[in-house]
C-alpha positions as CSV (number, residue, x, y, z in Angstrom):
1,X,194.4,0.1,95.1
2,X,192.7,-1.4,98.4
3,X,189.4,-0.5,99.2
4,X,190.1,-0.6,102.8
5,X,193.2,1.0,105.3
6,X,193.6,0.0,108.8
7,X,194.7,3.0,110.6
8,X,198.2,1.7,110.8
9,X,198.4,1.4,107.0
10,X,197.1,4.4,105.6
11,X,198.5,7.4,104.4
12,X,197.8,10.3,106.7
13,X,198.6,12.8,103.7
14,X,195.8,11.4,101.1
15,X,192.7,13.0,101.9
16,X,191.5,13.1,98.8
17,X,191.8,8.9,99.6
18,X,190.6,8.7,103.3
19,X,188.9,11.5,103.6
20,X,190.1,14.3,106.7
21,X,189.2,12.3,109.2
22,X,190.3,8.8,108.2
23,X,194.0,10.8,107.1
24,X,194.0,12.1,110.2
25,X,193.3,9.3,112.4
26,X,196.1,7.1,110.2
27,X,198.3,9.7,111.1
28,X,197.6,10.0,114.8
29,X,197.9,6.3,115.2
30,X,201.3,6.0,113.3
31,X,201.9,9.3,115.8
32,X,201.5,6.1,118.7
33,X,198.4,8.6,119.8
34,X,195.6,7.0,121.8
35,X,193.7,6.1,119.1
36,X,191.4,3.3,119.1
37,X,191.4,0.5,116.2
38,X,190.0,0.8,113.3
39,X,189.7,1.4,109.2
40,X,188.8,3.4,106.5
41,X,186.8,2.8,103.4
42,X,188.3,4.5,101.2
43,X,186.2,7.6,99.1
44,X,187.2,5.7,95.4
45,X,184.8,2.6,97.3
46,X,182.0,5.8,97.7
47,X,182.0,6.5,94.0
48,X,182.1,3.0,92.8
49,X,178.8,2.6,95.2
50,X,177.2,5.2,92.7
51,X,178.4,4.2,89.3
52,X,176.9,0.5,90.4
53,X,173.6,2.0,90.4
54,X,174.1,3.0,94.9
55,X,175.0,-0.7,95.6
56,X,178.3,-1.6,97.5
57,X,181.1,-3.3,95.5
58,X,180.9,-7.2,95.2
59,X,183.9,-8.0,97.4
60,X,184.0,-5.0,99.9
61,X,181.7,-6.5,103.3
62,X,184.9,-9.7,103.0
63,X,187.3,-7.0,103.2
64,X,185.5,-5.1,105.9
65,X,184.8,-8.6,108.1
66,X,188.6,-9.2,107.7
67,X,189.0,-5.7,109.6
68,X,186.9,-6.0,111.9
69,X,188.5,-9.3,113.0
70,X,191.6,-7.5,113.4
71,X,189.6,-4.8,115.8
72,X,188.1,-8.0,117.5
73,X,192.0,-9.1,118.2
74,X,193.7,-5.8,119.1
75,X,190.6,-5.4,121.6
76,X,190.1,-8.9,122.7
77,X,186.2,-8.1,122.3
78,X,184.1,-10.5,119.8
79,X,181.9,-9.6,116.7
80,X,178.2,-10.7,118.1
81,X,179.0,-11.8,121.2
82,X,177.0,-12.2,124.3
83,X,179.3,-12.4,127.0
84,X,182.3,-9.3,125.6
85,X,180.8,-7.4,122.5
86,X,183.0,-5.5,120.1
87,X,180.5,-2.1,119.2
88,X,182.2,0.2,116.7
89,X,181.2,3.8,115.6
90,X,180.7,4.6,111.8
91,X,181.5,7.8,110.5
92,X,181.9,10.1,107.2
93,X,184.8,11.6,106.6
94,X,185.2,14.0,103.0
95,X,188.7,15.1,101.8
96,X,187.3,18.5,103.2
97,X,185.1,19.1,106.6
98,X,181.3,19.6,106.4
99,X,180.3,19.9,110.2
100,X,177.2,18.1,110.3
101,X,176.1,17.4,106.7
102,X,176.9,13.7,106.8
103,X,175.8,10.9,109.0
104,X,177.4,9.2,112.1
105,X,176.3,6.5,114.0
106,X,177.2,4.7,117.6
107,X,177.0,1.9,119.2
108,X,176.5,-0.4,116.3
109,X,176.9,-3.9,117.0
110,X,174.3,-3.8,119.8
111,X,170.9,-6.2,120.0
112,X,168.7,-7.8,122.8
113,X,171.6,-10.8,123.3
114,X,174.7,-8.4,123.1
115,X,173.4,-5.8,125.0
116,X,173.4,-8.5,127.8
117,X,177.2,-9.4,127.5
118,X,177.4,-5.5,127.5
119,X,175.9,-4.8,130.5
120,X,177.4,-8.2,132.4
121,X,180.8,-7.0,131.4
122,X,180.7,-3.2,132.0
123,X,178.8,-4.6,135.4
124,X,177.0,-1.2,134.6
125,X,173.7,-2.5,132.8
126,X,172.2,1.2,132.5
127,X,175.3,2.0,130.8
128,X,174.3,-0.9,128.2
129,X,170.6,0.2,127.9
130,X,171.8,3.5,127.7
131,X,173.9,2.5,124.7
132,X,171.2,0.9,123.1
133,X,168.4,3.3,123.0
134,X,171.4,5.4,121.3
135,X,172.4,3.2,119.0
136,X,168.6,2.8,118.0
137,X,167.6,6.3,117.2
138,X,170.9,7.3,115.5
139,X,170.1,4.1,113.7
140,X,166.6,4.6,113.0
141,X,167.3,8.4,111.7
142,X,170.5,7.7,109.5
143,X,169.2,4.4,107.6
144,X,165.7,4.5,108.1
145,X,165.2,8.1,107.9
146,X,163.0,8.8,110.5
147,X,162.3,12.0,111.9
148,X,164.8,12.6,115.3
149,X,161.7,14.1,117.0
150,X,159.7,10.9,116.9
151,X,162.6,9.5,119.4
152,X,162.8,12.5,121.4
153,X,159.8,12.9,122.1
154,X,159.6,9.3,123.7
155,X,162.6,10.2,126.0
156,X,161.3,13.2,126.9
157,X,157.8,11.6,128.1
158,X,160.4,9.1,129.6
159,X,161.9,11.9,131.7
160,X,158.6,13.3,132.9
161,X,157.5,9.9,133.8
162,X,160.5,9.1,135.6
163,X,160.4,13.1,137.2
164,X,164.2,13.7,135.7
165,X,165.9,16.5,133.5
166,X,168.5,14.9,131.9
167,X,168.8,11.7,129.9
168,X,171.9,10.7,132.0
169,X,169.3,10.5,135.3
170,X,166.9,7.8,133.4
171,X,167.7,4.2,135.1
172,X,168.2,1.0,134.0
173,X,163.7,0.2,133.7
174,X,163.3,3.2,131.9
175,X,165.8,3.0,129.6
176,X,164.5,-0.8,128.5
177,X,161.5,0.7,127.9
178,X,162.6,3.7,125.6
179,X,164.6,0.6,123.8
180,X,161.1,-1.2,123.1
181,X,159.1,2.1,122.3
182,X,162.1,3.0,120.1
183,X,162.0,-0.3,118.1
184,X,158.3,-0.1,117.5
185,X,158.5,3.4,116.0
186,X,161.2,1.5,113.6
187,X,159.2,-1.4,113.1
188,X,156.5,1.0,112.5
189,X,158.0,3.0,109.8
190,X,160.1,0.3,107.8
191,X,157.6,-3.0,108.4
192,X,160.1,-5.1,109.4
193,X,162.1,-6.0,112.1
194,X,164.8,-3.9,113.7
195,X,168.0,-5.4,112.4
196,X,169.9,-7.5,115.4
197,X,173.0,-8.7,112.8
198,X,175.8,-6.7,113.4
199,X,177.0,-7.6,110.2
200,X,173.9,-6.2,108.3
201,X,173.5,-3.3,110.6
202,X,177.4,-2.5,109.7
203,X,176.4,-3.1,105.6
204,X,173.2,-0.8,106.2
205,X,175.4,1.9,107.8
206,X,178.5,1.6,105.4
207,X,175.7,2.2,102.9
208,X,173.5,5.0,105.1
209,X,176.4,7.1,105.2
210,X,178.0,7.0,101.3
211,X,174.3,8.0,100.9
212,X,174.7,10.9,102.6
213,X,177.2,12.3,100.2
214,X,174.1,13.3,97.5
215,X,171.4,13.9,100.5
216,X,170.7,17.2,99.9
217,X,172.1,19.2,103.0
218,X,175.8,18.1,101.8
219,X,175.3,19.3,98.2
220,X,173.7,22.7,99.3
221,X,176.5,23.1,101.6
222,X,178.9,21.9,98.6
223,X,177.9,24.2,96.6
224,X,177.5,27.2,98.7
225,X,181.1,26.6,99.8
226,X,182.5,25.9,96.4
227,X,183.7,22.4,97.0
228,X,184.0,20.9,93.5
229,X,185.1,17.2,92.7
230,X,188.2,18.4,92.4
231,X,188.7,19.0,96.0
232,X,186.7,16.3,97.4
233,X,184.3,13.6,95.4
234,X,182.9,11.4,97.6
235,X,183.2,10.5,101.7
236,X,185.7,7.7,103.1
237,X,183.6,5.5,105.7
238,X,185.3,5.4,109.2
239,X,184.7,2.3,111.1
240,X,186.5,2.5,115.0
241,X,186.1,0.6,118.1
242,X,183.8,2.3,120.6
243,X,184.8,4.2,123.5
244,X,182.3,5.4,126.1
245,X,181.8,8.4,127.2
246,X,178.3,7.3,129.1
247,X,180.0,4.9,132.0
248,X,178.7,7.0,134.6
249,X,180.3,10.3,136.7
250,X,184.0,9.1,135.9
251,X,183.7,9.4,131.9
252,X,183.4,11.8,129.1
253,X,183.2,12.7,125.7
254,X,184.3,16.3,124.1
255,X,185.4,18.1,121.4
256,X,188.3,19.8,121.0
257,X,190.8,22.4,118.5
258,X,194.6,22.3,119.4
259,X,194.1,26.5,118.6
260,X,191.2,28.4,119.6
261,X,189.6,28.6,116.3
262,X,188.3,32.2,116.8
263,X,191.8,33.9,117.5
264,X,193.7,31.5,116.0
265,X,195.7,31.4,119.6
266,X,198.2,28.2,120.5
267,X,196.3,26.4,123.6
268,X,193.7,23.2,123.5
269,X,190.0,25.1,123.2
270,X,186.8,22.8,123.7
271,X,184.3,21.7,125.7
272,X,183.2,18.2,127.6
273,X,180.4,16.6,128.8
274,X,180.7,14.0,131.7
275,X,178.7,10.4,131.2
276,X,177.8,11.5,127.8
277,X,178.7,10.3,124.2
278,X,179.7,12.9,121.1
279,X,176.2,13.5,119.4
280,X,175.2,15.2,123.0
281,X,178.0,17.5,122.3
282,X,176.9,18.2,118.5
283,X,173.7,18.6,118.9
284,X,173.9,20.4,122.3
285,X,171.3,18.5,123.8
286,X,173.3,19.8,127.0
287,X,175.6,22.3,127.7
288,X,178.9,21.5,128.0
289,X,181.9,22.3,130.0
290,X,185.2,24.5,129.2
291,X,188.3,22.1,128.6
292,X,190.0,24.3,130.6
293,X,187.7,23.8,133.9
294,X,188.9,19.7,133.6
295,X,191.7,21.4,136.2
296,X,189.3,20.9,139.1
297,X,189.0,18.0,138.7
298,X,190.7,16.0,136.2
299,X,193.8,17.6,135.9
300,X,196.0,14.3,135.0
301,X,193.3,14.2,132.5
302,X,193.9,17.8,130.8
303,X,197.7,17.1,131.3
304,X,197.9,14.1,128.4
305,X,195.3,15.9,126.5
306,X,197.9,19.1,126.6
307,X,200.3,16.6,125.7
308,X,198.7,15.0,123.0
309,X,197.6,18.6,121.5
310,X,201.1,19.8,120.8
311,X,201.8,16.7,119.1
312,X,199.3,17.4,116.8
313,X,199.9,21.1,116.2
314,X,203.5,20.2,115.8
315,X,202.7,17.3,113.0
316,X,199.8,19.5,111.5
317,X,201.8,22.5,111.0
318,X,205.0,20.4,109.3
319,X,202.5,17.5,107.4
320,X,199.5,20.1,106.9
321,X,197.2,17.1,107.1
């Protein structure tokens, strides 16, 4: 059995395999949804990682460069590069939800040469700096294990320094110096040098996140829940081209249920946050918008998002994936 499924090859029925997530985003892209590219690691590669003692399998980081060079040629962006950088997300994903248990972390791929290319191609370099300090403390909290508030409490003296309320006010100079107070508190608490391989950042993540599976917030939710091995053992890693939702007033990121999950009623429910990315959503670091206000002003917008939603209620209810 492989160790790794690009989306386009993996059964969207197997959670117990890919994990809810990595099923589900199989499916969608077999669906022809707008999914962007990417893989999963499978949850059999999760349990290996802890019958070797917590290290990844021998031949797994080949596997998972020969995927991302298929990302790098679906999306014509390159693996370290300084002039078009290919940035991924990487995600947990267990055969059953647990909202918020397990790790995430965006933007990875970034450094002080690639958030250059980033910023020269986007022609939107606050955008790239922006991304970076991101990437950093989602970094710095999932692999290093640093306390979030260390990192927030730097943007928030950034934010009275700069006399702004929200992070998405903060310009370009103050976000390069967030970046550099951010690295030091790494630097700080590991001894070493903030990572700037994108290829060891990815390894440390892959492994940061199969980690997460025995931190102790997933197995006190496990067990409070009643989720034995027998319905999931062990989280699928999700590894997908990035998509930015912090490009300025003309981008967004959201969440949203094909039902409203309190009445169990058939129409899209959610909310969105313009010039954001998803952890502002989770963690409500600002409050975010009713799908349903998009009308106003994005109404093409809501319209394939409608679209795309009964295509997934239609496949979920006949597939229950």
């Amino acid at each position: 059995m492989k160790q790794v499924y690009f989306f386009n090859e993996g059964d969207g029925g197997n959670k117990k395999l890919l994990g809810g997530k990595g099923a589900g985003l199989c499916e969608m892209t077999r669906l022809k949804l707008p999914v962007p590219p990417g893989f999963v690691i499978t949850t059999n590669v999760c349990k290996e990682y802890y019958s070797n003692g917590k290290k990844l399998p021998s031949k797994l980081m080949s596997e998972v460069k020969k995927n991302i060079a298929r990302i790098e040629k679906l999306t014509g962006k390159k693996w370290n590069s300084k002039s078009n950088p290919l940035l991924v997300s990487v995600r947990s994903g267990a055969a059953l939800s647990m909202p918020g248990m397990m790790d995430t972390i965006l933007n990875l791929g970034l450094n002080d040469e690639t958030v250059k290319g980033l910023a020269e191609k986007s022609a939107n370099p606050r955008f790239a700096w922006d991304s970076y300090r991101r990437f950093i403390q989602l970094f710095g909290k999932v692999v290093f294990g640093i306390d979030d508030k260390k990192f927030d409490e730097i943007l928030d003296d950034a934010k009275k320094r700069q006399k702004v309320e929200s992070d998405g006010d903060l310009n370009e100079e103050t976000l390069r110096n967030v970046v550099t107070r951010y690295k030091k508190v790494c630097h700080n608490h590991t001894k070493r040098e903030f990572p700037t391989d994108p290829t060891e950042q990815l390894e440390l993540a892959i492994q940061a996140v199969f980690g997460s599976w025995m931190g102790k917030r997933a197995q006190v939710y496990r067990e409070k829940n009643h989720i034995t091995r027998d319905i999931a053992d062990g989280t699928a890693v999700n590894v997908v081209s990035m998509v930015f939702g912090n490009m300025g007033g003309d981008s967004a990121t959201g969440v949203v249920f094909t039902r409203n999950p309190a009445d169990g009623s058939r129409h899209i429910y959610g909310e969105y946050l313009i010039n954001a990315q998803g952890e502002d959503v989770v963690a409500g670091a600002r409050t975010g918008k009713q799908v349903d206000k998009m009308k106003r002003n994005y109404q093409s917008l809501l319209h394939s998002l409608q679209i795309h939603a009964v295509s997934l209620k239609n496949i979920t209810e006949s597939h229950k994936i």
